[in-house]
C-alpha positions in Angstrom: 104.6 110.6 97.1 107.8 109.3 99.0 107.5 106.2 101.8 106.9 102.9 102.2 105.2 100.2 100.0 102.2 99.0 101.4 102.9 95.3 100.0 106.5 94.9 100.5 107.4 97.7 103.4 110.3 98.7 101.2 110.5 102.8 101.4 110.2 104.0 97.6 111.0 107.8 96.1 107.7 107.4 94.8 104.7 105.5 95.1 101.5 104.1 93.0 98.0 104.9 94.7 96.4 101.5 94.3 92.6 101.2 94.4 91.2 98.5 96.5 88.1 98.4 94.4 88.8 98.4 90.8 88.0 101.7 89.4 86.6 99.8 86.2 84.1 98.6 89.0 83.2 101.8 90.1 86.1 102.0 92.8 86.4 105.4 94.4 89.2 106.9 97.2 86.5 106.4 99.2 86.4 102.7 98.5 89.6 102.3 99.9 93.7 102.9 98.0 96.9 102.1 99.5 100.1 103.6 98.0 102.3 100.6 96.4 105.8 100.2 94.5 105.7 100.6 90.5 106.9 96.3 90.9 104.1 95.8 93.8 101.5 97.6 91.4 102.5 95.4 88.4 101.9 92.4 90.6 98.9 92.9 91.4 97.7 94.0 88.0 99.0 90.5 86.4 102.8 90.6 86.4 104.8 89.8 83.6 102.2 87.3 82.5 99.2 89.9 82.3 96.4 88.2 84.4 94.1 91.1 83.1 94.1 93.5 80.8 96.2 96.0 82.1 98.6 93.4 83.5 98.7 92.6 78.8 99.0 96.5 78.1 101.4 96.9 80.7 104.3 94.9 78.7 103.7 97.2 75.6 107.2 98.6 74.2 105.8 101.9 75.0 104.5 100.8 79.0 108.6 99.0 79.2 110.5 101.7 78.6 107.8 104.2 80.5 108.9 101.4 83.1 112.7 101.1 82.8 112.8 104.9 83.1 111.1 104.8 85.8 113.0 102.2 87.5 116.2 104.1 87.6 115.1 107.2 89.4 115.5 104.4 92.8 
C-alpha cells in the first residue's frame, strides 16, 4: 500500500499495517491499525534497542538484511 505514514506524514511506496491493539493480545482490524513506515514500525516495536521481543528479533542478521533490502526500494 502506497501513501503516507501515519506517524511521521512522510508519503512511503509501501507501508506497514500497524495494530493498535497488539495482536499477541488478541488485537483484531477491528480493534483499530494504522498504516506506518518500515522505520515508524520498528519504533514502535523497540527500535534498535528491542523494547520487546520483536523489537530483539527484529535486529537478527536475517530481519537486517530483510531490512536493508527493503530500505532501498524508497
Amino acid at each position: 500500500m502506497e501513501g503516507f505514514c501515519a506517524d511521521c506524514k512522510i508519503h512511503r511506496k509501501a507501508l506497514h499495517k500497524h495494530h493498535l491493539k497488539p495482536k499477541s493480545e488478541g488485537g483484531t482490524d477491528a480493534d483499530g491499525i494504522i498504516y506506518i513506515c518500515a522505520n515508524c514500525h520498528e519504533d514502535r516495536h523497540g527500535g534498535l534497542l528491542g523494547g520487546n521481543i520483536r523489537g530483539r528479533l527484529a535486529q537478527s542478521p536475517e530481519a537486517q538484511l530483510k531490512r536493508s533490502l527493503s530500505l532501498k526500494e524508497y
